[in-house]
ROSE-4610 file (N, C-alpha, C; in Angstrom, 1 decimal, always signed):
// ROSE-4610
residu = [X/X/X/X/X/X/X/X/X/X/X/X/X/X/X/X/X/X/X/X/X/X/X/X/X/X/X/X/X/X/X/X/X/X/X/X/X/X/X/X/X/X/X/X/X/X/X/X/X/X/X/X/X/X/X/X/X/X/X/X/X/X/X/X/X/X/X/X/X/X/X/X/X/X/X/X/X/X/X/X/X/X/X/X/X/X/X/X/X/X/X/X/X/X/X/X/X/X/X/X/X/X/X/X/X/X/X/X/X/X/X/X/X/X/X/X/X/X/X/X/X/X/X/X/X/X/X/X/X/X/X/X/X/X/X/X/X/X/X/X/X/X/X/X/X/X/X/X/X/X/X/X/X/X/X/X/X/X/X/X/X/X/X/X/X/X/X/X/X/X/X/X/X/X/X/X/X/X/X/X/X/X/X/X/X/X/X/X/X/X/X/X/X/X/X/X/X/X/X/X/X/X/X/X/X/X/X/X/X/X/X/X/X/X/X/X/X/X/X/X/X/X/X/X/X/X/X/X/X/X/X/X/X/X/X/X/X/X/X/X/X/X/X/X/X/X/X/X/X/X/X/X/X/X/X/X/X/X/X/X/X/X/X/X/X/X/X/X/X/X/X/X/X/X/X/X/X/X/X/X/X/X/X/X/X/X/X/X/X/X/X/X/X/X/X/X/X/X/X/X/X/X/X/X/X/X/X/X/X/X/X/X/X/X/X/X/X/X/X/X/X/X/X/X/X/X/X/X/X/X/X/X/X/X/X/X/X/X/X/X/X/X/X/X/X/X/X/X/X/X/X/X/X/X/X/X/X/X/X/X/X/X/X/X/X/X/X/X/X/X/X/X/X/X/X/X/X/X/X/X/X/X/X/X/X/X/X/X/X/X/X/X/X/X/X/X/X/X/X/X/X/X/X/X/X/X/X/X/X/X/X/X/X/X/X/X/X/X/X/X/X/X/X/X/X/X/X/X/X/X/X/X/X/X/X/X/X/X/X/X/X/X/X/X/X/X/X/X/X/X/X/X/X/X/X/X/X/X/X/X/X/X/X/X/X/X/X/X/X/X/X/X/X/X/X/X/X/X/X/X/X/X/X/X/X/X/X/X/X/X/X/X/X/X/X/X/X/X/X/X/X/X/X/X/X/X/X/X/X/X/X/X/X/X/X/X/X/X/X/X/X/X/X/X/X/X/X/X/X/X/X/X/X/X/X/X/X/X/X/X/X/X/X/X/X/X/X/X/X/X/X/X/X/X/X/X/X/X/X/X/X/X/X/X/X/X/X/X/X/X/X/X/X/X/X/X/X/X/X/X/X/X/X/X/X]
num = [1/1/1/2/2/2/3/3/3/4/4/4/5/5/5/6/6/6/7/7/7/8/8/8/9/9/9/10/10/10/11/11/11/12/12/12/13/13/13/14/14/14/15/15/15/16/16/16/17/17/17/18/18/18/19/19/19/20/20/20/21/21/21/22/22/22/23/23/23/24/24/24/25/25/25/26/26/26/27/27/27/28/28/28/29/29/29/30/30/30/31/31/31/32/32/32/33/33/33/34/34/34/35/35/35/36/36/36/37/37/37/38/38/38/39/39/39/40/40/40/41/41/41/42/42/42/43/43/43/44/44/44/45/45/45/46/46/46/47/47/47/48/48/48/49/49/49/50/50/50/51/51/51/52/52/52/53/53/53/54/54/54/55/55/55/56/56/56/57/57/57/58/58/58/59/59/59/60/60/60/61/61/61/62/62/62/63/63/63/64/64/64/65/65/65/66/66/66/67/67/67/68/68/68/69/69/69/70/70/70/71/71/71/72/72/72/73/73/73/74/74/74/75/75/75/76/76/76/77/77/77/78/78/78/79/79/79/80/80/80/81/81/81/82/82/82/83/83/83/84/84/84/85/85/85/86/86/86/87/87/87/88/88/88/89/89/89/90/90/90/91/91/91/92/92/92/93/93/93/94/94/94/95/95/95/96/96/96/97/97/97/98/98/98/99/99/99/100/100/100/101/101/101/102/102/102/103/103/103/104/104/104/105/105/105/106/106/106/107/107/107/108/108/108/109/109/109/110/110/110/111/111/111/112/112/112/113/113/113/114/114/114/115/115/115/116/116/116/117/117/117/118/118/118/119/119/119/120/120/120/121/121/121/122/122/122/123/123/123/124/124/124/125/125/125/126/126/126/127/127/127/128/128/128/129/129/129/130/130/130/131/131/131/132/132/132/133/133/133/134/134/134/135/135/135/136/136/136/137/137/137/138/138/138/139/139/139/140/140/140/141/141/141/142/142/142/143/143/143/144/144/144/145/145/145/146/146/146/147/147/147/148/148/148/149/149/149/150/150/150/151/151/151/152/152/152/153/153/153/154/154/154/155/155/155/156/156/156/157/157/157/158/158/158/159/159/159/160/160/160/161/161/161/162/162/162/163/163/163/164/164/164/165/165/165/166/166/166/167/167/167/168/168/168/169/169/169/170/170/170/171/171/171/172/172/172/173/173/173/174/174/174/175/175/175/176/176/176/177/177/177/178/178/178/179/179/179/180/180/180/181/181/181/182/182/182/183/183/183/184/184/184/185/185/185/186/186/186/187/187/187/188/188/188/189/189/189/190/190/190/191/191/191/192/192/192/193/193/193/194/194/194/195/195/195]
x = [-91.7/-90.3/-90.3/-89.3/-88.9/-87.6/-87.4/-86.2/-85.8/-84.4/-84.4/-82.9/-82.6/-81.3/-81.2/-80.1/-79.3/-78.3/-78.0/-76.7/-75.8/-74.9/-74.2/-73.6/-73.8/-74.3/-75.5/-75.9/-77.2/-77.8/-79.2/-79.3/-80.5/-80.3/-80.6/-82.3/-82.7/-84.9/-84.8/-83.9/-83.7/-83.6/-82.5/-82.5/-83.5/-84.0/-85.7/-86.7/-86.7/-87.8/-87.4/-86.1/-86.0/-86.5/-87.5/-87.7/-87.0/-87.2/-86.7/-86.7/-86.1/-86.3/-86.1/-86.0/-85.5/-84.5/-84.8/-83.2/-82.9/-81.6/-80.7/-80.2/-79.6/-78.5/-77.9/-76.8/-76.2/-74.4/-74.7/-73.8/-72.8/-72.3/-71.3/-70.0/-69.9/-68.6/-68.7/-67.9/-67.9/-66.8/-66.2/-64.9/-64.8/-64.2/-63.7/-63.3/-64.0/-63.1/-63.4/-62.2/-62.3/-61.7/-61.3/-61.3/-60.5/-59.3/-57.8/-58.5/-59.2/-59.4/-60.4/-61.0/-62.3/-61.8/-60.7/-60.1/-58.9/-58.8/-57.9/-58.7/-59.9/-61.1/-61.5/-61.8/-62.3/-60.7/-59.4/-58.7/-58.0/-58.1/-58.0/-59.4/-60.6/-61.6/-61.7/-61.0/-60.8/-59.6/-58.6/-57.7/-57.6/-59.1/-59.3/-58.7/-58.1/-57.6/-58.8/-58.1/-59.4/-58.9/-60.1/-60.1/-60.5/-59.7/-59.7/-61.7/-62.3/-64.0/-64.2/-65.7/-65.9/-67.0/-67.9/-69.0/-70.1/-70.8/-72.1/-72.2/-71.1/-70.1/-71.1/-70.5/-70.9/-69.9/-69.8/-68.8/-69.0/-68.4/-68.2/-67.3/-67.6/-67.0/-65.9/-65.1/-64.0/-62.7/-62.5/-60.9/-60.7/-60.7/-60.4/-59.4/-58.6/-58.0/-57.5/-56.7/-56.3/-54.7/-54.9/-53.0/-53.1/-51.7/-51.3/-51.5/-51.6/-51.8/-50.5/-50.0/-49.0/-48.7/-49.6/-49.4/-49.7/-48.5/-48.0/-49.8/-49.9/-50.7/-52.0/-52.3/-53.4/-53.9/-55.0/-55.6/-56.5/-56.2/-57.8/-57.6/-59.7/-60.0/-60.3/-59.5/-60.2/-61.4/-61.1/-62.4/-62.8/-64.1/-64.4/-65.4/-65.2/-66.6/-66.9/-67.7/-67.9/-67.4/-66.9/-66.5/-67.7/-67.3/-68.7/-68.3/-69.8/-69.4/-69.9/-70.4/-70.3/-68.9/-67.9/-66.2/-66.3/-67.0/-66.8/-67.6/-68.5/-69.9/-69.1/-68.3/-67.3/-67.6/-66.3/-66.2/-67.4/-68.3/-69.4/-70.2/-70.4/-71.4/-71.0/-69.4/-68.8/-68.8/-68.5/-67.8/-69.2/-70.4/-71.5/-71.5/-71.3/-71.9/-70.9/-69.5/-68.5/-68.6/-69.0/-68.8/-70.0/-71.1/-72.8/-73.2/-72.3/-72.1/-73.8/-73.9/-75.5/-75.7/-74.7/-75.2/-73.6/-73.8/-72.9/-73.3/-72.5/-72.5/-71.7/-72.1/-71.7/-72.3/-71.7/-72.6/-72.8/-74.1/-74.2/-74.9/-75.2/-76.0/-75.1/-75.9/-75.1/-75.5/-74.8/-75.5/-76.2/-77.3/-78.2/-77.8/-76.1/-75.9/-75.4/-75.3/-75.0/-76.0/-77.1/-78.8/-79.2/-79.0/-79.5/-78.4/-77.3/-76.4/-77.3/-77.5/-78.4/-79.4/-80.1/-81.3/-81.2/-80.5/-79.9/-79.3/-78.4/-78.1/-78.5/-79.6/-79.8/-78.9/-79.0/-77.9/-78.7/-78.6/-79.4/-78.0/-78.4/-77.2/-78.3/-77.2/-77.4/-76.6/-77.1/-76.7/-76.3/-74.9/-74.7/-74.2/-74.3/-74.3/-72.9/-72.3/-71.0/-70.8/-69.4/-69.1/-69.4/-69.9/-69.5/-68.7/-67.6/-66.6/-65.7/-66.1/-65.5/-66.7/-68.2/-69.0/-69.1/-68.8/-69.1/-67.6/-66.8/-65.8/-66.1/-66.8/-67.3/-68.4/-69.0/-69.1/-68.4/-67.7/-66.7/-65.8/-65.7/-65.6/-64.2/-63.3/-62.2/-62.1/-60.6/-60.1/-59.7/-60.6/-59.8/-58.7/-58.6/-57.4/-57.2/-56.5/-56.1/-55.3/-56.1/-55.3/-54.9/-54.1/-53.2/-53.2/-52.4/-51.5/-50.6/-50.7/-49.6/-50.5/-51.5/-52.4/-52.7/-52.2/-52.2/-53.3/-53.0/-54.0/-55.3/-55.5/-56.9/-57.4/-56.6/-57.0/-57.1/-56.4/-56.4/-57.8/-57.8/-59.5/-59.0/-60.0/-60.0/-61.4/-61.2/-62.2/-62.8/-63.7/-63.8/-65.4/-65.3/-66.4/-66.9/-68.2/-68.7/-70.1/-70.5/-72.1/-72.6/-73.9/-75.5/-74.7/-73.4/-73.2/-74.4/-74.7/-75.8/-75.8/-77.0/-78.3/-77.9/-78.1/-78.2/-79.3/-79.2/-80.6/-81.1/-81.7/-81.6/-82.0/-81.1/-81.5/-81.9/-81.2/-81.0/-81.6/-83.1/-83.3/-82.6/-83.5/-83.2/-83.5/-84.6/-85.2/-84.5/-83.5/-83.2/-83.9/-84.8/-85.3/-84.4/-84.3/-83.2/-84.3/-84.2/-84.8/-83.6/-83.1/-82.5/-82.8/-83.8/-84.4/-85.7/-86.1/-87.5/-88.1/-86.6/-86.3/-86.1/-85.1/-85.3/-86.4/-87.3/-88.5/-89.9/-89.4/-90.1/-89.6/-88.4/-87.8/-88.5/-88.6/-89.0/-90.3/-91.2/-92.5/-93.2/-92.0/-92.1/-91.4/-90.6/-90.3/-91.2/-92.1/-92.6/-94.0/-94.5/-95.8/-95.1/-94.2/-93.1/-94.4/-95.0/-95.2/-94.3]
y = [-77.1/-76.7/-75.2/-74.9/-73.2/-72.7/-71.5/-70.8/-70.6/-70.6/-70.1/-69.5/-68.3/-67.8/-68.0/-68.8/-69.6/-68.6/-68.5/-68.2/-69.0/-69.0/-70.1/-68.7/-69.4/-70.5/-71.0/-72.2/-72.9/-73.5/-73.3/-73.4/-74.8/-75.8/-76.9/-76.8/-76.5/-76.0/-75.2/-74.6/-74.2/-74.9/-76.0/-77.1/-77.9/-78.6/-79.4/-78.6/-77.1/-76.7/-77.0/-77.5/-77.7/-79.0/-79.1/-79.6/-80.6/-81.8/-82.4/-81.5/-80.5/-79.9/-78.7/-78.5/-76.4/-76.5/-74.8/-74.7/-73.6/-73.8/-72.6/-72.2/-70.9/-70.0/-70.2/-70.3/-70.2/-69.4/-68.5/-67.6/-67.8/-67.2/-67.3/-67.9/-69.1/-69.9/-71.5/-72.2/-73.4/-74.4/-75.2/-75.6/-76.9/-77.1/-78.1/-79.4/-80.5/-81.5/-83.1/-83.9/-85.2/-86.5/-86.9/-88.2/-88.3/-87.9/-87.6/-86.8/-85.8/-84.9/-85.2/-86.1/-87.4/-87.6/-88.5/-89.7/-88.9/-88.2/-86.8/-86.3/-86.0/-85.3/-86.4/-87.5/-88.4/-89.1/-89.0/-88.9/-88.1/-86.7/-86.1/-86.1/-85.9/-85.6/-87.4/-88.7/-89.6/-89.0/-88.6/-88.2/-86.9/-86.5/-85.3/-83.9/-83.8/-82.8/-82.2/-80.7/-79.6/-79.7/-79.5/-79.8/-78.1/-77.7/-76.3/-76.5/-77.1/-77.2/-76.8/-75.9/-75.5/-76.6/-76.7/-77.5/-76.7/-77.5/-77.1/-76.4/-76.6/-75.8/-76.6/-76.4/-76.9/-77.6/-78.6/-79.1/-79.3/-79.0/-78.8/-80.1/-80.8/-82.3/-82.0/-81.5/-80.5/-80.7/-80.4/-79.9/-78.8/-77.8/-76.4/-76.2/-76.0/-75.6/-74.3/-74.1/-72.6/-72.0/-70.6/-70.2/-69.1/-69.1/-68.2/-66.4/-65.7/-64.4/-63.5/-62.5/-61.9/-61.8/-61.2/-61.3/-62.4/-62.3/-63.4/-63.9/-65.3/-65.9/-65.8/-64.8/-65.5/-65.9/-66.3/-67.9/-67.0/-67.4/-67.3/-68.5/-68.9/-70.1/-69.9/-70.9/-70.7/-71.6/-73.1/-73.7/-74.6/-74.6/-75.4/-76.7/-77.2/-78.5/-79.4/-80.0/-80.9/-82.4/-83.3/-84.2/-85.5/-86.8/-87.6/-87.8/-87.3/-87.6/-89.4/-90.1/-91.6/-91.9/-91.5/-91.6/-91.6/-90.5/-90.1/-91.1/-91.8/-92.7/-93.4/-93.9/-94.5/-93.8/-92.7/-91.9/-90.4/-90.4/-89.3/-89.3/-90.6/-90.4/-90.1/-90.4/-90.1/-88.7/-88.2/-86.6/-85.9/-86.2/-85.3/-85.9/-86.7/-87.1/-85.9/-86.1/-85.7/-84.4/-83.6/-82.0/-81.4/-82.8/-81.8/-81.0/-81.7/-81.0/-80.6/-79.5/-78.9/-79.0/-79.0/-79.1/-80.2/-80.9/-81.2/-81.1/-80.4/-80.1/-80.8/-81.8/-82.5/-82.5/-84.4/-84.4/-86.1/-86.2/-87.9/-88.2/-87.5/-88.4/-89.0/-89.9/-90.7/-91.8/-92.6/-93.8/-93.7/-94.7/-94.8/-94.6/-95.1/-94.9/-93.0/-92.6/-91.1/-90.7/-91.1/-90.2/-90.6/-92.0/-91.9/-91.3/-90.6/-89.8/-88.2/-87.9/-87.2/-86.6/-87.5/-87.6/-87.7/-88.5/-88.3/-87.0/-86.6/-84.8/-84.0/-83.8/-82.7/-82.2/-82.8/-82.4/-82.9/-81.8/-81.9/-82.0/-82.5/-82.7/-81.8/-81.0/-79.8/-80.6/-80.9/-81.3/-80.2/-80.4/-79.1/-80.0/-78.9/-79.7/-79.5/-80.9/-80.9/-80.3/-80.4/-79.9/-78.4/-77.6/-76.5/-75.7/-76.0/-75.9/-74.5/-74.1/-72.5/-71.3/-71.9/-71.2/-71.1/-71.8/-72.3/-71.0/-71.5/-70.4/-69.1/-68.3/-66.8/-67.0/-68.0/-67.7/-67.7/-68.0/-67.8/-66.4/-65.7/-64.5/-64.6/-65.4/-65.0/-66.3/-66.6/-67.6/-67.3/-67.9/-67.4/-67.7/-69.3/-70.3/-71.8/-72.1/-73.4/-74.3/-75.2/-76.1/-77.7/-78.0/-79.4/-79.4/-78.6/-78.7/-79.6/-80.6/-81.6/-82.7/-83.1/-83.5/-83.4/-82.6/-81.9/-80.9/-80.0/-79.0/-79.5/-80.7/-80.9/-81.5/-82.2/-83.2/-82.2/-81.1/-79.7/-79.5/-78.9/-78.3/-76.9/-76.3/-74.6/-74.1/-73.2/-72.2/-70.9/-71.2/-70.6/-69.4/-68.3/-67.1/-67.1/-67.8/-67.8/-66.9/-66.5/-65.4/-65.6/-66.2/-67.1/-68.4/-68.9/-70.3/-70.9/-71.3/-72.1/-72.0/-72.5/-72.9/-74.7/-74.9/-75.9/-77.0/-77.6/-78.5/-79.7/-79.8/-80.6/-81.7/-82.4/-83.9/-84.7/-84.4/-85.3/-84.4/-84.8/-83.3/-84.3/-83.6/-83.6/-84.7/-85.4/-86.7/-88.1/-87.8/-88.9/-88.7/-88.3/-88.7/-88.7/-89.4/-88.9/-88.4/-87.6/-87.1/-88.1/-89.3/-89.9/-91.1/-91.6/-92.5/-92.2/-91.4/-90.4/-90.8/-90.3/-90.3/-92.0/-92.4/-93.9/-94.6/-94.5/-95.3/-94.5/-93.0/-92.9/-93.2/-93.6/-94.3/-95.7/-96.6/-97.9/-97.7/-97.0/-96.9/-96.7/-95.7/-96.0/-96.3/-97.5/-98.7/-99.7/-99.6/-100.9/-100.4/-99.3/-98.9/-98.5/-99.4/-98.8/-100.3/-99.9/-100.9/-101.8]
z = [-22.3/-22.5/-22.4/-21.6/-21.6/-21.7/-21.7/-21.5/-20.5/-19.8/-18.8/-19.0/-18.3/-17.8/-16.1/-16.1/-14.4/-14.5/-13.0/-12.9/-11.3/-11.6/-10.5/-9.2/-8.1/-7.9/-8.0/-8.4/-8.5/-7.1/-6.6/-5.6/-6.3/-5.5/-5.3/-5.7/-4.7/-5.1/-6.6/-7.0/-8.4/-9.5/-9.4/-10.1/-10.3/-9.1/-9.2/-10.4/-10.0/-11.1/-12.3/-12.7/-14.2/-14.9/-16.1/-16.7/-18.0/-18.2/-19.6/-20.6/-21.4/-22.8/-22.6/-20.7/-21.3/-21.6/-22.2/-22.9/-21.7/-21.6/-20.4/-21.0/-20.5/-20.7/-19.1/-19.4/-17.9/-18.3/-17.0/-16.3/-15.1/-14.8/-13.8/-13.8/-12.5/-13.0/-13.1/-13.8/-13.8/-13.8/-14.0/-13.8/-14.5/-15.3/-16.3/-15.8/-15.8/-15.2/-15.9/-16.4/-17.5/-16.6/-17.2/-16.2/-15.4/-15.9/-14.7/-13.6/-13.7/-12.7/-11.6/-12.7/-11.5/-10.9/-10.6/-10.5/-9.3/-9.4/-8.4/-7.4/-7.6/-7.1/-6.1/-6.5/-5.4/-4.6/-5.1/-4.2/-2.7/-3.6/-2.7/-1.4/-1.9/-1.0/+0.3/-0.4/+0.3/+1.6/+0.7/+1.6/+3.0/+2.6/+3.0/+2.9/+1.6/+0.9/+0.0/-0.2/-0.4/-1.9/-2.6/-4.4/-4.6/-5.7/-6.2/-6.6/-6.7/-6.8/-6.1/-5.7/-4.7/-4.7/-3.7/-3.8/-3.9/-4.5/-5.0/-6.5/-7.2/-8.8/-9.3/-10.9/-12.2/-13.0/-13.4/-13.8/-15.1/-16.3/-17.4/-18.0/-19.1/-19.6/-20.1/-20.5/-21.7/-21.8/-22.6/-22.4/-23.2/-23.1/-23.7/-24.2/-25.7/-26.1/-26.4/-25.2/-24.5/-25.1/-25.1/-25.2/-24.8/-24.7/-23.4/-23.8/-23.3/-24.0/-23.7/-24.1/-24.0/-22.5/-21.5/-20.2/-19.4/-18.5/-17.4/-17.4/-16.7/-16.2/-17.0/-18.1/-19.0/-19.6/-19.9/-21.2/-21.8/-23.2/-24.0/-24.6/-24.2/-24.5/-26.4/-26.8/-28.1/-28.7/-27.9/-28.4/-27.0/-27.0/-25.7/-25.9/-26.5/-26.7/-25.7/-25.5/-24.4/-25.3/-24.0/-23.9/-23.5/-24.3/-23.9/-22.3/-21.8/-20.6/-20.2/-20.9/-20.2/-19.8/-20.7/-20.2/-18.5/-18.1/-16.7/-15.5/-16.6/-15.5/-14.2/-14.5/-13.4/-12.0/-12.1/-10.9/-10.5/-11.6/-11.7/-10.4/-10.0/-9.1/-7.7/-7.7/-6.4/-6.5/-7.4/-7.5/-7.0/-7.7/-7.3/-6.0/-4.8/-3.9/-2.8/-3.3/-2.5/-2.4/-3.8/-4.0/-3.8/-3.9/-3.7/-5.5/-6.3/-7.9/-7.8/-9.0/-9.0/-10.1/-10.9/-12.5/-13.4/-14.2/-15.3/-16.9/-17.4/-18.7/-19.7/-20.4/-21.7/-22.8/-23.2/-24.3/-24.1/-25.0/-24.7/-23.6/-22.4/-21.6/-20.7/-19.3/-18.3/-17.9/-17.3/-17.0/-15.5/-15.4/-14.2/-12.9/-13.2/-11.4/-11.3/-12.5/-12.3/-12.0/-12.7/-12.4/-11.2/-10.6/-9.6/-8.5/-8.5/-7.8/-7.8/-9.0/-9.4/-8.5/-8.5/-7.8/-6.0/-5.8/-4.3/-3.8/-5.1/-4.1/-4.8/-5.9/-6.4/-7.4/-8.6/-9.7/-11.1/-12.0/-13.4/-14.7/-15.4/-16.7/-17.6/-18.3/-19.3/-20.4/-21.5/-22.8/-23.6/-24.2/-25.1/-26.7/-27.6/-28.8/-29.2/-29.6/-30.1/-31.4/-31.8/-32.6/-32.8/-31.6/-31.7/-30.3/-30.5/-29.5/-29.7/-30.9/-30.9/-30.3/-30.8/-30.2/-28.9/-28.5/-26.7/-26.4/-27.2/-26.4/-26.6/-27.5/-27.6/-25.7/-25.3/-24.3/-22.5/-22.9/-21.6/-22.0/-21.2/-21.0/-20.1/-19.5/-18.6/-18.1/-18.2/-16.9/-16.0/-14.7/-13.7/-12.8/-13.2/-12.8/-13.6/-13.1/-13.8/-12.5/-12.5/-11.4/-12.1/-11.2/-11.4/-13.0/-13.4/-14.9/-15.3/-14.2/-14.1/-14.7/-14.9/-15.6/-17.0/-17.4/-19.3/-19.5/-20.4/-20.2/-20.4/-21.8/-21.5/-20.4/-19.6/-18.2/-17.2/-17.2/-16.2/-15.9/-14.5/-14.0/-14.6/-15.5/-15.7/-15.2/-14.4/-13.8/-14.5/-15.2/-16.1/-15.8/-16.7/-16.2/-17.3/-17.8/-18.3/-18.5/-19.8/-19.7/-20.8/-20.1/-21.5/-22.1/-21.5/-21.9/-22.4/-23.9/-23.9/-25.8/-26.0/-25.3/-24.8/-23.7/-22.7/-22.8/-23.0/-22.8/-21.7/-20.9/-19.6/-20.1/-20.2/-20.6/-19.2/-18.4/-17.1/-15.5/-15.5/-14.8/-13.1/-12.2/-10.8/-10.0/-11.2/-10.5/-11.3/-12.0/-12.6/-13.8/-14.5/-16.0/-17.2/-17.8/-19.0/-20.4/-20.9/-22.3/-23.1/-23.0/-24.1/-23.7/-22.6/-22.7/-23.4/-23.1/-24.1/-25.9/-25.9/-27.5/-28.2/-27.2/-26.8/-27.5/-26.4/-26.1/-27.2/-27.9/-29.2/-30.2/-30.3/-32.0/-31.7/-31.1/-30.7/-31.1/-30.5/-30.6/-32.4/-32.9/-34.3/-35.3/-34.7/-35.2/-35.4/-34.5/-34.1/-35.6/-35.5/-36.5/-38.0/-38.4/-39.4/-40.0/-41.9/-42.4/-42.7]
């Protein structure tokens, strides 16, 4: 297990080097997206319409509870927590396939057809710990946009400029492993040697 500070964009041979148990800091940008926005994302990219995502992004589980600031068009994020992402297992695997996603950041873990999406284009899950959703927001630093608000703010994609986002934990590296099958398969192990 190590430390590491990332910054986006994430380049694919970069991701591979990550391990089950580092912890990250990660920088740059990322972009908020929950089920409405899945479910939009693989619409549009069916219809061959261009998604405010860029590819190769970071996708964040969330819904930010944001207000507006005195001047036109700005947000401050006040709390940012991650969202379970199994909600998203559905349409997850399409999204990383369609967008090339590099990283997803939740909580909870994903199911096997995500990991093995995973593992097909090069995409690690970063675990963050809940219930700290005001902390997470001292790390995003600026919004830069906000798309399809016609969705509700938490269902909204927010583009957000984040700096040392973290500490992160790679539960789900590049090859499919999960560290919550890990943990899994060591509560069982000492279950089983329990007198």
């Amino acid at each position: 297990m190590s430390k590491k500070k990332l910054h986006t964009p994430l380049e694919e041979r970069e991701i591979k080097k990550l391990h089950l148990g580092d912890v990250v800091y990660l920088s740059g940008e990322v972009y908020t997206a929950r089920d409405k926005a899945h479910r939009r994302i693989i619409d549009y990219e069916n219809r061959g319409k261009e998604t405010p995502i860029k590819k190769s992004s970071v996708i964040y589980h969330c819904g930010p509870l944001v207000q507006a600031r005195k001047a036109k068009d700005k947000w401050e994020v006040i709390a940012a927590g991650p969202t379970t992402s199994a909600r998203m297992d559905e349409s997850a695997p399409e999204v990383i396939e369609k967008l090339r996603i590099r990283a997803i950041i939740g909580k909870g873990g994903m199911g096997i057809p995500t990991r093995e999406a995973m593992r097909k284009y090069g995409c690690v899950y970063f675990s963050m710990t809940g219930g700290a959703a005001v902390l997470a927001a001292t790390c995003i630093k600026a919004v830069k946009a906000v798309y399809w608000e016609d969705l509700g703010m938490a269902e909204a994609v927010w583009h957000l400029l984040i700096e040392d986002f973290g500490p992160l934990v790679v539960a789900i590296d590049a090859s499919g492993n999960s560290l919550y099958d890990e943990i899994e398969e060591e509560a069982r192990k000492r279950v089983l040697v329990l007198p």
